[in-house]
C-alpha positions, 0 to 999 in steps of 0.5 A: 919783674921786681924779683929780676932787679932783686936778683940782679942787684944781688949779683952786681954786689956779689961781684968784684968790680974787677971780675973776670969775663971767664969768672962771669962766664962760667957763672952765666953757664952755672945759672943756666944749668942750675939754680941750686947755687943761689940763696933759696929766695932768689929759686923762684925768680924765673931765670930763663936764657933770656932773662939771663942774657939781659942781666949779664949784658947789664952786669957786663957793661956795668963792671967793664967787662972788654966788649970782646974778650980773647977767651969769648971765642971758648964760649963759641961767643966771638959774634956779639959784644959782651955788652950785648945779650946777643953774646951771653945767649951764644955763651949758653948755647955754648953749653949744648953746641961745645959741651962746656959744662960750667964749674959749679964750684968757681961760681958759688965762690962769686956769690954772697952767700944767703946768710950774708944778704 
């Protein structure tokens, strides 16, 4: 559990207070499809969907994220609030269900990078 907190620690200080919910959401996308964005001692930190969800509800609430965001209905994810992980699981599947496919590129911008931790 301790490289969870590590990880979403990590993530919390990369991210702009003023981060957007498309930003956030496409990161939770990228992760979910890959890893290979992320500094190599976070790869075997286990980032399953529901590990995810969590952390993004808590990274959501944490940089007041709108609980319902205009654009969450692109991510199929206009059910729960952003602060629930209820939500970034709808994001996820939003991957299988609308085919959003993640842009990779955008969300390493987000990161701190590996030499920087």
């Amino acid at each position: 559990m301790d490289n969870l907190k590590d990880f979403f620690a990590y993530l919390n200080q990369s991210l702009s207070s003023d981060v957007s919910y498309n930003d956030l959401a496409n990161l939770c996308l990228t992760l979910f499809c890959t890893i290979s964005i992320l500094p190599e001692k976070f790869h075997n930190v286990i980032l399953n969907k529901e590990n995810l969800a969590i952390i993004f509800s808590k990274i959501a609430k944490e940089k007041n994220i709108p609980s319902y965001s205009p654009t969450s209905s692109f991510y199929g994810a206009s059910f729960h609030n952003s602060h629930d992980k209820g939500h970034w699981l709808e994001v996820m599947a939003s991957v299988l269900k609308l085919s959003n496919e993640p842009n990779t590129k955008e969300a390493k911008k987000l990161l701190i990078s590996s030499d920087q931790i």
